[in-house]
PDB file with one MODEL, atoms N, CA, C and O in Angstrom:
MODEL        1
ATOM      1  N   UNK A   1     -16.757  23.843 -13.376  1.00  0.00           N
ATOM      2  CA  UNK A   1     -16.381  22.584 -12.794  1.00  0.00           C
ATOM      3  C   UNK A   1     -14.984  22.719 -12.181  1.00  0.00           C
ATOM      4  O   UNK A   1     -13.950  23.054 -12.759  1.00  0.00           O
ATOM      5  N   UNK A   2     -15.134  22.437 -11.076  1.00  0.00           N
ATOM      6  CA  UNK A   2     -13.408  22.286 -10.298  1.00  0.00           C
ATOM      7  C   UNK A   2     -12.580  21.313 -10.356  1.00  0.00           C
ATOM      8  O   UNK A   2     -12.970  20.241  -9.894  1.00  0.00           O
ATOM      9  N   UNK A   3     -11.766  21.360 -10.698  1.00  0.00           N
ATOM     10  CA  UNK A   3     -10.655  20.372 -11.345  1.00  0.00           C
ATOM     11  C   UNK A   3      -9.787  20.474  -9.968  1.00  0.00           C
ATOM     12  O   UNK A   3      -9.391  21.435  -9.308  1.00  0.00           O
ATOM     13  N   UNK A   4      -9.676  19.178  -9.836  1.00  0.00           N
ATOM     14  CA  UNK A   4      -9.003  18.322  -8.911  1.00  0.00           C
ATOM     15  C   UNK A   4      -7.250  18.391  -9.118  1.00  0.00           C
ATOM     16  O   UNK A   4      -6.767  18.227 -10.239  1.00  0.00           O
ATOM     17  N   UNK A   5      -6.296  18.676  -7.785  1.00  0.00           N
ATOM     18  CA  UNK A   5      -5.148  18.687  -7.867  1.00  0.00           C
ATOM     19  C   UNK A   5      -4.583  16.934  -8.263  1.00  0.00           C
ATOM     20  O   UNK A   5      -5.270  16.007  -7.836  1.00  0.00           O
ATOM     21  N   UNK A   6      -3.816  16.756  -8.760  1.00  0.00           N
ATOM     22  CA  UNK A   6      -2.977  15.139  -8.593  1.00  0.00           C
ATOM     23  C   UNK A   6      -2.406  15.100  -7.663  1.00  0.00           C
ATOM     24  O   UNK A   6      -2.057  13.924  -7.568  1.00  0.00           O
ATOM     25  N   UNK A   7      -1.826  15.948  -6.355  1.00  0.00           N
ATOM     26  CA  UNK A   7      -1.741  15.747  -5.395  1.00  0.00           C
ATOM     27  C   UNK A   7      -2.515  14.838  -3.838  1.00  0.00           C
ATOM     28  O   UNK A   7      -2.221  13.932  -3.058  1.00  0.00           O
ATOM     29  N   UNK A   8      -3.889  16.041  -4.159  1.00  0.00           N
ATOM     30  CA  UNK A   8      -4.904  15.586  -3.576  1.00  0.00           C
ATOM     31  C   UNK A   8      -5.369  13.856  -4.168  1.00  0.00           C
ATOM     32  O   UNK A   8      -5.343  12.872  -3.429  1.00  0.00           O
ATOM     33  N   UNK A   9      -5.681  13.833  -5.312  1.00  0.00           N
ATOM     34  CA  UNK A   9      -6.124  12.210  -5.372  1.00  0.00           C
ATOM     35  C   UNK A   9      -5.191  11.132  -5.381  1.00  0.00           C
ATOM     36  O   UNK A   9      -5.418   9.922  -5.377  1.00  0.00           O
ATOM     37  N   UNK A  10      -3.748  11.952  -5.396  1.00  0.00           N
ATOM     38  CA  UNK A  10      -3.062  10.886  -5.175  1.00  0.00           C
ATOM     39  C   UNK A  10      -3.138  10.529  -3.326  1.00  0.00           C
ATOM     40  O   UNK A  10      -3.355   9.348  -3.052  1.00  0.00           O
ATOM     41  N   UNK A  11      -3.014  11.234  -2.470  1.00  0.00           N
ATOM     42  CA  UNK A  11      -3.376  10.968  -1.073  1.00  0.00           C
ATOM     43  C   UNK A  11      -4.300  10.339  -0.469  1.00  0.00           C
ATOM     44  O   UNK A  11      -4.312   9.638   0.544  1.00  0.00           O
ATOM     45  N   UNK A  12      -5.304  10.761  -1.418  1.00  0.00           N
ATOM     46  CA  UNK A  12      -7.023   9.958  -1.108  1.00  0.00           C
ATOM     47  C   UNK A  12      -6.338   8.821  -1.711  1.00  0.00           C
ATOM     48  O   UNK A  12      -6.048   7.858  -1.002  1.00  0.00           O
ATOM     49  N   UNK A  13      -6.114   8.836  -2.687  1.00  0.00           N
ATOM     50  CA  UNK A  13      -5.731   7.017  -2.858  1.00  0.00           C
ATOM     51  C   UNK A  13      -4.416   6.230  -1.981  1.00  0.00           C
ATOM     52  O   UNK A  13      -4.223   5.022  -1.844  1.00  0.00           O
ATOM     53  N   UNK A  14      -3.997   6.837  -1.708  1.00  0.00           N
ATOM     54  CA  UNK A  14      -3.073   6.353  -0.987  1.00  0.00           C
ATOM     55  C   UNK A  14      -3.437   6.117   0.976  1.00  0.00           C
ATOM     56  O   UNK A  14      -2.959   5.290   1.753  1.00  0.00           O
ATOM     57  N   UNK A  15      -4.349   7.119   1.194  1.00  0.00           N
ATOM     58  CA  UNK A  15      -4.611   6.740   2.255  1.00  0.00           C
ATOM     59  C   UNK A  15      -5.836   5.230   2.538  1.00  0.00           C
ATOM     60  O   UNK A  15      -5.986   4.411   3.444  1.00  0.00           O
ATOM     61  N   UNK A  16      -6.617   5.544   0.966  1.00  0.00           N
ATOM     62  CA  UNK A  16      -7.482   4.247   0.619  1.00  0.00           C
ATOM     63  C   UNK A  16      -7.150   2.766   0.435  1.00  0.00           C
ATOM     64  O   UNK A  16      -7.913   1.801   0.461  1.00  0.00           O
ATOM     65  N   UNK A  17      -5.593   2.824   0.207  1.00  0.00           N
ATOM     66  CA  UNK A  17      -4.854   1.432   0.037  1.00  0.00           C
ATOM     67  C   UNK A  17      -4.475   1.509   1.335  1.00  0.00           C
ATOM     68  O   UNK A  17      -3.881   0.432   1.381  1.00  0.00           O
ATOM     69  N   UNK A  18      -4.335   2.078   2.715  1.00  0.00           N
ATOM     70  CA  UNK A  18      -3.585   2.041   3.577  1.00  0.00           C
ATOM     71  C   UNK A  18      -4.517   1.263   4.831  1.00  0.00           C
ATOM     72  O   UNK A  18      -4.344   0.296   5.573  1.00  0.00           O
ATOM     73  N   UNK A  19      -5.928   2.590   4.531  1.00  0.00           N
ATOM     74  CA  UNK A  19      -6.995   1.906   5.503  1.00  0.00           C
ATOM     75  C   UNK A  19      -7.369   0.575   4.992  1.00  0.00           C
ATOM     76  O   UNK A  19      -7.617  -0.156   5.951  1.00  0.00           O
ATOM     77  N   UNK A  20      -7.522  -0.091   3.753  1.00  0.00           N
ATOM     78  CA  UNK A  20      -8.056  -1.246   3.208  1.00  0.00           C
ATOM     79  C   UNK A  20      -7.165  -1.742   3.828  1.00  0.00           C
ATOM     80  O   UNK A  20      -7.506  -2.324   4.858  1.00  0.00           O
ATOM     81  N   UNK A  21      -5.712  -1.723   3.480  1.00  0.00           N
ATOM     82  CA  UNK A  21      -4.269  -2.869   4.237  1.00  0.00           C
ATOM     83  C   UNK A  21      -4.305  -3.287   5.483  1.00  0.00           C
ATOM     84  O   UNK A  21      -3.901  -4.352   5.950  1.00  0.00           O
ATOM     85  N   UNK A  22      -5.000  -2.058   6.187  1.00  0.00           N
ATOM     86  CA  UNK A  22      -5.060  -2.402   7.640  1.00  0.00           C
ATOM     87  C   UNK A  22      -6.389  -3.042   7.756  1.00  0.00           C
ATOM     88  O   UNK A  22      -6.368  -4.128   8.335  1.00  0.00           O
ATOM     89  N   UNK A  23      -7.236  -2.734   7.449  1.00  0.00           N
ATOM     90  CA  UNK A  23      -8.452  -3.763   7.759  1.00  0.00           C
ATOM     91  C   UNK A  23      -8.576  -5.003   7.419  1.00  0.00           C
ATOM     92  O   UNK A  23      -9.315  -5.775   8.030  1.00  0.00           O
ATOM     93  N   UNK A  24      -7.649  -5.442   6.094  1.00  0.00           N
ATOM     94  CA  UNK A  24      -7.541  -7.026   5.509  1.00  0.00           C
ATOM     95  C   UNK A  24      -7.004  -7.408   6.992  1.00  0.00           C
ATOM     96  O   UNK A  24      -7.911  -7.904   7.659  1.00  0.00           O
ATOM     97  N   UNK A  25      -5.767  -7.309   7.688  1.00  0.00           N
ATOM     98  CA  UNK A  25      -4.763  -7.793   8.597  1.00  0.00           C
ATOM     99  C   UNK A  25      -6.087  -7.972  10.054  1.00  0.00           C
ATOM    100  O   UNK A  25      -6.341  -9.053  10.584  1.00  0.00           O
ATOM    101  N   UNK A  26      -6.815  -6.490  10.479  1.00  0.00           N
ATOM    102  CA  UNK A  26      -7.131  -6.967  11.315  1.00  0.00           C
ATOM    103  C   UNK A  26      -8.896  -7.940  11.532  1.00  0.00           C
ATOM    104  O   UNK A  26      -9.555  -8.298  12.507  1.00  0.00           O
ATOM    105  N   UNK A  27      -9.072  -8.049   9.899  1.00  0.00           N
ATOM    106  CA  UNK A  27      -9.918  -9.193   9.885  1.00  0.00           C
ATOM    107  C   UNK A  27      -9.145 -10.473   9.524  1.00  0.00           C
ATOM    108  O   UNK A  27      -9.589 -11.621   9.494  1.00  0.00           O
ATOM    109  N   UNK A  28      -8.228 -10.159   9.326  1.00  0.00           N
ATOM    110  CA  UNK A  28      -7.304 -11.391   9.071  1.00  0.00           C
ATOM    111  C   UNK A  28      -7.384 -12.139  10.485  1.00  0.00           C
ATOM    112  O   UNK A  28      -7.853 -13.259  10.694  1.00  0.00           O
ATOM    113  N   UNK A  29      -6.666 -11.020  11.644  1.00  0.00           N
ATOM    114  CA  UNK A  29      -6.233 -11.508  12.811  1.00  0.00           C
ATOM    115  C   UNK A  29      -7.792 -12.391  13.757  1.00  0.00           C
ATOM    116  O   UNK A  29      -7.582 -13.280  14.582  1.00  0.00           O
ATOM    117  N   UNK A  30      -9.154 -11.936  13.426  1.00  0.00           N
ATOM    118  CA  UNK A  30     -10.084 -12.181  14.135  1.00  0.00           C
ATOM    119  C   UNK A  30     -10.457 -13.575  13.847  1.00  0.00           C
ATOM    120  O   UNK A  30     -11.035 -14.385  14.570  1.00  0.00           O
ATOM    121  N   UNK A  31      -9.981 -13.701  12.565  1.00  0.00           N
ATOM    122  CA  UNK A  31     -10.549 -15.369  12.304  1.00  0.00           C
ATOM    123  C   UNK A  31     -10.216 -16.433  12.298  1.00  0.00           C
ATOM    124  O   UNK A  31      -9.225 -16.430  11.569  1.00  0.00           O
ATOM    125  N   UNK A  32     -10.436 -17.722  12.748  1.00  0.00           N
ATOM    126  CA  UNK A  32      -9.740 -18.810  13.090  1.00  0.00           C
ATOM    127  C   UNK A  32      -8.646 -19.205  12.316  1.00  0.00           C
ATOM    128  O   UNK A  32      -8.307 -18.222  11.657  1.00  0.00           O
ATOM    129  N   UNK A  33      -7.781 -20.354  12.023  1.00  0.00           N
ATOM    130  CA  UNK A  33      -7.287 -20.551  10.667  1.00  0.00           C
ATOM    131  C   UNK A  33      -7.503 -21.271  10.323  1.00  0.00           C
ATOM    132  O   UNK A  33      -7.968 -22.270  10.874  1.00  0.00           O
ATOM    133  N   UNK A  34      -7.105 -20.973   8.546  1.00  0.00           N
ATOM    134  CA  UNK A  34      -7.988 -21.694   7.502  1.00  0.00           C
ATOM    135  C   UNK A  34      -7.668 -20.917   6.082  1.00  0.00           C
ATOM    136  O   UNK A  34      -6.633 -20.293   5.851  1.00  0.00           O
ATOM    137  N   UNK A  35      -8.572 -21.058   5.353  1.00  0.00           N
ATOM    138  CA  UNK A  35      -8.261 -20.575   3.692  1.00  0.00           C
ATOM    139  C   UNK A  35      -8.400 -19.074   4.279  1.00  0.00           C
ATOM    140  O   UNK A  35      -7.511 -18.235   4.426  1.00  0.00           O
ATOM    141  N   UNK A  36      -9.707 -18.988   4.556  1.00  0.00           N
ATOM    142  CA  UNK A  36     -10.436 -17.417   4.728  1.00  0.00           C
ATOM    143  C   UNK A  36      -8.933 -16.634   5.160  1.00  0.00           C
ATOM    144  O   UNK A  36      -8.233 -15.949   4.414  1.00  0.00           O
ATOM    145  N   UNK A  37      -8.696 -16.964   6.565  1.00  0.00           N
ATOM    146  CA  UNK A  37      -7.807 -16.089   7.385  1.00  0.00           C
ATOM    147  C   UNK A  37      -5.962 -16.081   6.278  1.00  0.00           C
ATOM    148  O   UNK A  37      -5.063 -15.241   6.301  1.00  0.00           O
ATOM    149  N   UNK A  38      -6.040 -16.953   5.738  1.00  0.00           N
ATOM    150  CA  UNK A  38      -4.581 -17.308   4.767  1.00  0.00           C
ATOM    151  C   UNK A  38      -4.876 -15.838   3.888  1.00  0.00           C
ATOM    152  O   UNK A  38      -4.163 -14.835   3.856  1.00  0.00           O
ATOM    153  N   UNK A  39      -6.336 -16.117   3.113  1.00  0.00           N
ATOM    154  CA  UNK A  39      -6.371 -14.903   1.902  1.00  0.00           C
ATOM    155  C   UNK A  39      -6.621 -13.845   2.527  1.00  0.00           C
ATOM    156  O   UNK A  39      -6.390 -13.011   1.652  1.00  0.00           O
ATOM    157  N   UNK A  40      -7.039 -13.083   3.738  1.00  0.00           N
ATOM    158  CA  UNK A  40      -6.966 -11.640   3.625  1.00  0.00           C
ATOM    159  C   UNK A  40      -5.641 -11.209   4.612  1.00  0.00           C
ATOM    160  O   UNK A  40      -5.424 -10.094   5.086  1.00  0.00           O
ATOM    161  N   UNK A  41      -4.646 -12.721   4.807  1.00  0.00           N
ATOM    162  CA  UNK A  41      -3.413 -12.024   5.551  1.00  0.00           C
ATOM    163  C   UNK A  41      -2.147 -12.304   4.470  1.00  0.00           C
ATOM    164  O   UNK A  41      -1.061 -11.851   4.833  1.00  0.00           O
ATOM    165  N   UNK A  42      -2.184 -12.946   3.287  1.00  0.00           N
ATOM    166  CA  UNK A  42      -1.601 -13.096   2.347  1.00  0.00           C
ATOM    167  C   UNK A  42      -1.293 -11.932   1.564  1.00  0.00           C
ATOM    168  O   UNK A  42      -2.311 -11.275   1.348  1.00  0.00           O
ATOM    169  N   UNK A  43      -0.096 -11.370   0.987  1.00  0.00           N
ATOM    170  CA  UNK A  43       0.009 -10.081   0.669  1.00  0.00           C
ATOM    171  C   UNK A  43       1.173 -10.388  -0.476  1.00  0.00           C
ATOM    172  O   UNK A  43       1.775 -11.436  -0.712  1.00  0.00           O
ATOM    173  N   UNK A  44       1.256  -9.191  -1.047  1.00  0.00           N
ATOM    174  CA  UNK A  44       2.689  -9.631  -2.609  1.00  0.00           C
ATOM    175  C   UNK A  44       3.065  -7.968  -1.913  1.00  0.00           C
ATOM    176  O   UNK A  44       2.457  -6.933  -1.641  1.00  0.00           O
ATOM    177  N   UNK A  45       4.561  -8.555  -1.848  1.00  0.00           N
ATOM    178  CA  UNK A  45       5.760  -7.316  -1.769  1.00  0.00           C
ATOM    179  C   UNK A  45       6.497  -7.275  -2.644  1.00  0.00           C
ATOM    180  O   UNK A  45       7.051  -8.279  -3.092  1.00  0.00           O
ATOM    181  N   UNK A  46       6.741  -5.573  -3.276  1.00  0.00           N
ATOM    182  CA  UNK A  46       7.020  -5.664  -4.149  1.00  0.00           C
ATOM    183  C   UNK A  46       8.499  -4.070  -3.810  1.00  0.00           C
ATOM    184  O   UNK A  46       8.182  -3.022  -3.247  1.00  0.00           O
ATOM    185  N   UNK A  47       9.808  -4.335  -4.276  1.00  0.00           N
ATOM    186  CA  UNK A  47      10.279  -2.728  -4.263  1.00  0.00           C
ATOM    187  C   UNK A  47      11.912  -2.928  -4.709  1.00  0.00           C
ATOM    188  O   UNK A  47      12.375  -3.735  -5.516  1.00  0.00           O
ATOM    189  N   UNK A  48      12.468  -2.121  -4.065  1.00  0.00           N
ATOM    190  CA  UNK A  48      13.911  -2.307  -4.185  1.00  0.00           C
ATOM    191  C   UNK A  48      14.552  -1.977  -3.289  1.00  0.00           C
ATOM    192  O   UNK A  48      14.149  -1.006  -2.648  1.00  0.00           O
ATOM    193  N   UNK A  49      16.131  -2.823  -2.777  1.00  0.00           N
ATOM    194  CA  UNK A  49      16.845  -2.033  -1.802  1.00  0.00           C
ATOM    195  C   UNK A  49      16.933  -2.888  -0.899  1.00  0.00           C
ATOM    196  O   UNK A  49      17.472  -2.561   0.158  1.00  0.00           O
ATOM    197  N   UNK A  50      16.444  -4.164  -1.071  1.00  0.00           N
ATOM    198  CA  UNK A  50      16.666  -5.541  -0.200  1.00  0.00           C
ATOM    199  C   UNK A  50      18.086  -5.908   0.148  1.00  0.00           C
ATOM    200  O   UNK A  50      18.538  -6.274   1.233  1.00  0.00           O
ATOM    201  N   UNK A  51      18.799  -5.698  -1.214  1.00  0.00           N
ATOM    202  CA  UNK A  51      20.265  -6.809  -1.290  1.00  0.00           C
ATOM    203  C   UNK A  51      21.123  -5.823  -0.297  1.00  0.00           C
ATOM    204  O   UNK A  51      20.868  -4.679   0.079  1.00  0.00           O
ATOM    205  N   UNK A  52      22.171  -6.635  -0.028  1.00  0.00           N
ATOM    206  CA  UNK A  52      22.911  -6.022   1.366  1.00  0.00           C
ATOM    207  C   UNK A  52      23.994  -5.422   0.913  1.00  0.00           C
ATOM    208  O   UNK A  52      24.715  -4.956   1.796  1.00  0.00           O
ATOM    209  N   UNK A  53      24.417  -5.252  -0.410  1.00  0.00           N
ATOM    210  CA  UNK A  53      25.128  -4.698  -1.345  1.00  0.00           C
ATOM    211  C   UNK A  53      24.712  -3.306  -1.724  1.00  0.00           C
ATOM    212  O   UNK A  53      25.574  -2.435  -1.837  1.00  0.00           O
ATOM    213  N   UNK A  54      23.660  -3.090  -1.892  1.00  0.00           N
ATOM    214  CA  UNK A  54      23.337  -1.795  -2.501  1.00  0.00           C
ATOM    215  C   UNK A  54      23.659  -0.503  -1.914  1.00  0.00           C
ATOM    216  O   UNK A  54      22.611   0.142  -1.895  1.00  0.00           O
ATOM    217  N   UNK A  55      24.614   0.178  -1.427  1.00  0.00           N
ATOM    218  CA  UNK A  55      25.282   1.152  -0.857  1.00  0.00           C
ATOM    219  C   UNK A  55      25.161   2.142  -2.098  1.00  0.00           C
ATOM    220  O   UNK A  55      25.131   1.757  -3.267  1.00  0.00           O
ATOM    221  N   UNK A  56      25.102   3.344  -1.726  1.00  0.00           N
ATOM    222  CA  UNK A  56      25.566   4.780  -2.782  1.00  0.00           C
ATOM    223  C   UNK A  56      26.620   4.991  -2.060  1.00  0.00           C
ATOM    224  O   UNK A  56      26.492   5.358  -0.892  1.00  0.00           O
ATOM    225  N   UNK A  57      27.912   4.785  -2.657  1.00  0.00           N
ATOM    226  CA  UNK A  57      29.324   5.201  -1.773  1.00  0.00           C
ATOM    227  C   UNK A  57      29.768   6.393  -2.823  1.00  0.00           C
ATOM    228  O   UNK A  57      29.815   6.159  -4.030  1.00  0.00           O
ATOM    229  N   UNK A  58      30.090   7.689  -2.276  1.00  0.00           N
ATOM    230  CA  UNK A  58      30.123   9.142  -2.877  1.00  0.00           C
ATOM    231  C   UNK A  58      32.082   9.300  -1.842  1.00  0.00           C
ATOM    232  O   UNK A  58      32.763  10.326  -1.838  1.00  0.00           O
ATOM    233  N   UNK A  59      32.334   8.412  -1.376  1.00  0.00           N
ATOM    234  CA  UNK A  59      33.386   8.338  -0.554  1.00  0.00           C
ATOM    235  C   UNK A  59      33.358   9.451   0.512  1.00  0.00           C
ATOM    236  O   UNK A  59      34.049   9.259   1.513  1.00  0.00           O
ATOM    237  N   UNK A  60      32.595  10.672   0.416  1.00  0.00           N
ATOM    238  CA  UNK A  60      32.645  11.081   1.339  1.00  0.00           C
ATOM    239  C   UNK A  60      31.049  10.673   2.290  1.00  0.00           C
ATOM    240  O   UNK A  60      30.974  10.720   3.517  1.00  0.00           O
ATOM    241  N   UNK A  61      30.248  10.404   1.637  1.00  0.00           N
ATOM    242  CA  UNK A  61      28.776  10.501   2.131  1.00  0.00           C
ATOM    243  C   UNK A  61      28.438   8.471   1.652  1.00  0.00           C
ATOM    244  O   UNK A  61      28.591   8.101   0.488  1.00  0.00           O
ATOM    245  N   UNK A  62      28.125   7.757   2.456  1.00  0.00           N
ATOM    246  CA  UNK A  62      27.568   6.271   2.111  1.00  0.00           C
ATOM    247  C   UNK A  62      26.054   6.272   2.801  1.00  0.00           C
ATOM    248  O   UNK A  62      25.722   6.182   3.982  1.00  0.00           O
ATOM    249  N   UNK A  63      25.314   6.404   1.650  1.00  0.00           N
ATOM    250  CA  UNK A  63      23.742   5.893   2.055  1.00  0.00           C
ATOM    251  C   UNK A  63      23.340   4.786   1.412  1.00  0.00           C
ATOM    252  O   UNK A  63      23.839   4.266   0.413  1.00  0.00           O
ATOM    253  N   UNK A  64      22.281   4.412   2.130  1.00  0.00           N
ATOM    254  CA  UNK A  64      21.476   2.881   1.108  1.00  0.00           C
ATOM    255  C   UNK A  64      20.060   3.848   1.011  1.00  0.00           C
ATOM    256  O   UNK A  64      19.812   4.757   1.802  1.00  0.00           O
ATOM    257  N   UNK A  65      19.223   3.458  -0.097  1.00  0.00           N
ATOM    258  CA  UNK A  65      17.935   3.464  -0.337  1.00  0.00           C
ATOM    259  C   UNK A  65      16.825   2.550  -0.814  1.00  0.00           C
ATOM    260  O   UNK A  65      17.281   1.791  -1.669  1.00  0.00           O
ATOM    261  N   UNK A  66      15.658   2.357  -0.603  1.00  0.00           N
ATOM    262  CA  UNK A  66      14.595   1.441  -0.832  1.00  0.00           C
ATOM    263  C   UNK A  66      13.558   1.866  -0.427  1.00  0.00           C
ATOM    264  O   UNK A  66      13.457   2.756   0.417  1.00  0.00           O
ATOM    265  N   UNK A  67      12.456   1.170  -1.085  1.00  0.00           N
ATOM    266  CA  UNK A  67      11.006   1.532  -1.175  1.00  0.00           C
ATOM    267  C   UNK A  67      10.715   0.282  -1.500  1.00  0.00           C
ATOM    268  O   UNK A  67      11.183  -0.344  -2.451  1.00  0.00           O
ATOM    269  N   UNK A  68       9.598  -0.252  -0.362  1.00  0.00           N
ATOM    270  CA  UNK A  68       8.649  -1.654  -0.622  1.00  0.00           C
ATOM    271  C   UNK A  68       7.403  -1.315  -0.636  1.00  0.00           C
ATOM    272  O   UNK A  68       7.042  -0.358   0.050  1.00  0.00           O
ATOM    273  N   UNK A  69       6.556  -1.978  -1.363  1.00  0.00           N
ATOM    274  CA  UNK A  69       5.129  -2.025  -1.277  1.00  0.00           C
ATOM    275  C   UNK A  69       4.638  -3.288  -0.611  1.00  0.00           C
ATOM    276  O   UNK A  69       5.254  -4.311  -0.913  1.00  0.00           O
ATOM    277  N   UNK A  70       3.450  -3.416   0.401  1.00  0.00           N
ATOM    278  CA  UNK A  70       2.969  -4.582   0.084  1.00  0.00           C
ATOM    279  C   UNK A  70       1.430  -4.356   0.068  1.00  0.00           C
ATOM    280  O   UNK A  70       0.703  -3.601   0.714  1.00  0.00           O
ATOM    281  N   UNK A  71       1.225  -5.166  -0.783  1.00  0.00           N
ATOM    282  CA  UNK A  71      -0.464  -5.052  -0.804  1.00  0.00           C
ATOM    283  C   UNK A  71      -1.240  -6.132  -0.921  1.00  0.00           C
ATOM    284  O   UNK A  71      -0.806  -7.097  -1.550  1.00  0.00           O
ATOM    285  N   UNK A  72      -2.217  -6.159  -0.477  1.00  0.00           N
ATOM    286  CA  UNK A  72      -3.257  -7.528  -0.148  1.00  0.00           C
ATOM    287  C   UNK A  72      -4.633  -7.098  -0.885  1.00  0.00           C
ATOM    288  O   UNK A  72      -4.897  -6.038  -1.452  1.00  0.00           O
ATOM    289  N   UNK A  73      -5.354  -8.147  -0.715  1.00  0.00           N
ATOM    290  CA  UNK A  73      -6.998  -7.802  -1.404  1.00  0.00           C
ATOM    291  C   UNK A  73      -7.538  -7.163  -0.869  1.00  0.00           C
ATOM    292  O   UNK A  73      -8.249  -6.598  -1.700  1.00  0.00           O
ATOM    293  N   UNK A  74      -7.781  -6.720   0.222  1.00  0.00           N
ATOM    294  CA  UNK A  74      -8.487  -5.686   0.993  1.00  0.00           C
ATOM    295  C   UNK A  74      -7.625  -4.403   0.605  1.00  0.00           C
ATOM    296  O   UNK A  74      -8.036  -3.310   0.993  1.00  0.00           O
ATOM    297  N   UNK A  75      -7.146  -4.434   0.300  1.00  0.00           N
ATOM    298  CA  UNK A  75      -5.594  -3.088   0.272  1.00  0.00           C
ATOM    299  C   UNK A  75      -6.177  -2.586  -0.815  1.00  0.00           C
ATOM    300  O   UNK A  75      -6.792  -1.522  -0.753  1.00  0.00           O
ATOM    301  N   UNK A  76      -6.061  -3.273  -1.931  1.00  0.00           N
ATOM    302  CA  UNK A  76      -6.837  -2.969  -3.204  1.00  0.00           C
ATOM    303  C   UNK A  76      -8.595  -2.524  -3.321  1.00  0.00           C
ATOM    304  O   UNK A  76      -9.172  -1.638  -3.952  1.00  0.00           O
ATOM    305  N   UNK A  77      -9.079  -3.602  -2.391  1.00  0.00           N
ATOM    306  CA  UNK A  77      -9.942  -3.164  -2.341  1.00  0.00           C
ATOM    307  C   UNK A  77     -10.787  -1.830  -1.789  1.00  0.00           C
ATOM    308  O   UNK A  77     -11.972  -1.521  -1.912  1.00  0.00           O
ATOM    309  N   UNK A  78      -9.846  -1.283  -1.238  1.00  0.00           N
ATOM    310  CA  UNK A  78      -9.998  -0.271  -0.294  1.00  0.00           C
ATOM    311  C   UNK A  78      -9.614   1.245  -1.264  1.00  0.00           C
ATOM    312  O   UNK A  78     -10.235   2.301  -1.383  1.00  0.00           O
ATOM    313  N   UNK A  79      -8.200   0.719  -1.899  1.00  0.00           N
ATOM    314  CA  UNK A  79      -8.225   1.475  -2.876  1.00  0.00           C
ATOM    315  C   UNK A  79      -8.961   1.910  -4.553  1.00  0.00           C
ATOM    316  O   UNK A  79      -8.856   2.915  -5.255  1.00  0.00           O
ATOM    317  N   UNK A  80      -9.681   0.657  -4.713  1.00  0.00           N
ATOM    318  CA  UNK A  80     -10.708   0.976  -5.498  1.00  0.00           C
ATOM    319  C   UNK A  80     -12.057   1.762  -4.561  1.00  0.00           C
ATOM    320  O   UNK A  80     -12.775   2.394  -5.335  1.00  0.00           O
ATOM    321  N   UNK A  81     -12.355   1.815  -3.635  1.00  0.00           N
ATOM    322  CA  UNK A  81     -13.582   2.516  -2.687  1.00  0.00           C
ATOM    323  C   UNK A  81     -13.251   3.748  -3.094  1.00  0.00           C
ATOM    324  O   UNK A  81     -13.893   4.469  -3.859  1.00  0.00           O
ATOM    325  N   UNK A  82     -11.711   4.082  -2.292  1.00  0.00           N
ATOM    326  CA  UNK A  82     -11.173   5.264  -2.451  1.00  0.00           C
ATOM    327  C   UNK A  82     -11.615   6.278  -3.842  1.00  0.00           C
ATOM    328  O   UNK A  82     -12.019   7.428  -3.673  1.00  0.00           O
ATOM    329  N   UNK A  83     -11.468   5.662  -5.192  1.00  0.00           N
ATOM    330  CA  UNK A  83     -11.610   5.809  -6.330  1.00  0.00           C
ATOM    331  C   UNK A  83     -12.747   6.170  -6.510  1.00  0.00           C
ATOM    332  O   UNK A  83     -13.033   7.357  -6.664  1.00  0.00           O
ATOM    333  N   UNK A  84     -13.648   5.173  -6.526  1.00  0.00           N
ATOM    334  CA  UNK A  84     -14.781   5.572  -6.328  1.00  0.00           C
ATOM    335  C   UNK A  84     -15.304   6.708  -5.625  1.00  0.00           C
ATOM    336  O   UNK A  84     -16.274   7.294  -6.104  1.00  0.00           O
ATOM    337  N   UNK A  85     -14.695   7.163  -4.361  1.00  0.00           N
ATOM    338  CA  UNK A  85     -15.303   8.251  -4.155  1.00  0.00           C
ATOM    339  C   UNK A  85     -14.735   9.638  -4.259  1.00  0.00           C
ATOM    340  O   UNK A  85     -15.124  10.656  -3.688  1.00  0.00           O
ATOM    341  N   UNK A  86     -13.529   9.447  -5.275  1.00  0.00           N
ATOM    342  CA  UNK A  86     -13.338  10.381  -5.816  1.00  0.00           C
ATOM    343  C   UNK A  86     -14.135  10.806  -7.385  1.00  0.00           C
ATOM    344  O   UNK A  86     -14.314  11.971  -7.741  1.00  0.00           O
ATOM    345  N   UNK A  87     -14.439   9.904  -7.979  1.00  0.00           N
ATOM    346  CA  UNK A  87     -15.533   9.852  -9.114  1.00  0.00           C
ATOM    347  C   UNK A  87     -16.535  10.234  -8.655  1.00  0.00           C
ATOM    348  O   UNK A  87     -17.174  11.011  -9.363  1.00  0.00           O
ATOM    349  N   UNK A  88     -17.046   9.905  -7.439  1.00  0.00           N
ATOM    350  CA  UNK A  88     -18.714  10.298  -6.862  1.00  0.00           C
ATOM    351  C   UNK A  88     -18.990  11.806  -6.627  1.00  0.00           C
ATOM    352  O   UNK A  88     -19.930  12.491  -7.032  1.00  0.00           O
ATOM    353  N   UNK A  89     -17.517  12.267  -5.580  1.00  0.00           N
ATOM    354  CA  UNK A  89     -17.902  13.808  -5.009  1.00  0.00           C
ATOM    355  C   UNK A  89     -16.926  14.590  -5.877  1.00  0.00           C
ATOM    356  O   UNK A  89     -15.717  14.825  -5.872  1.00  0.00           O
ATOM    357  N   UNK A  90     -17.922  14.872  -6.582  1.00  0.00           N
ATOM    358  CA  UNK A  90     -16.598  15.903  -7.977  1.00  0.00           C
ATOM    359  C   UNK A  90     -17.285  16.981  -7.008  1.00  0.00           C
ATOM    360  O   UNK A  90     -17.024  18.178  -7.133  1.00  0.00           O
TER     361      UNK A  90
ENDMDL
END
């Protein structure tokens, strides 16, 4: 049995939350408005590195850093598919 890198399924999943994200938005965009079009363009962001304060000052070198997520129901949902077909094609 071939055992799978954590590299590799981490990518498949990550590209699986990416294509789902984008397909919630552009069925989002096709439909009139209303509840429907609210819930698959509705999303929770989540990360750090917002505040306008957060500098790394090294006095010679000043960077900022951050990482946001956002994800919607299709996002998820896309990333459970993903999952799934990493369980399916061992």
């Amino acid at each position: 049995m071939k055992k799978r890198k954590i590299f590799h399924i981490f990518i498949l999943l990550f590209f699986g939350a990416i294509v789902g994200s984008w397909m919630g938005v552009a069925i989002g965009t096709l439909l009139t408005d209303g509840v429907v079009k609210d819930f698959f363009l509705k999303s929770a962001s989540f990360g750090w590195g917002a505040a306008n304060g957060n500098w790394v000052d090294l006095n010679v070198l000043r960077f900022k850093s951050g990482l946001f997520f956002e994800v919607n129901f299709v996002g998820i949902l896309g990333l459970g598919i993903s999952w799934y077909f990493l369980r399916y094609f061992k």
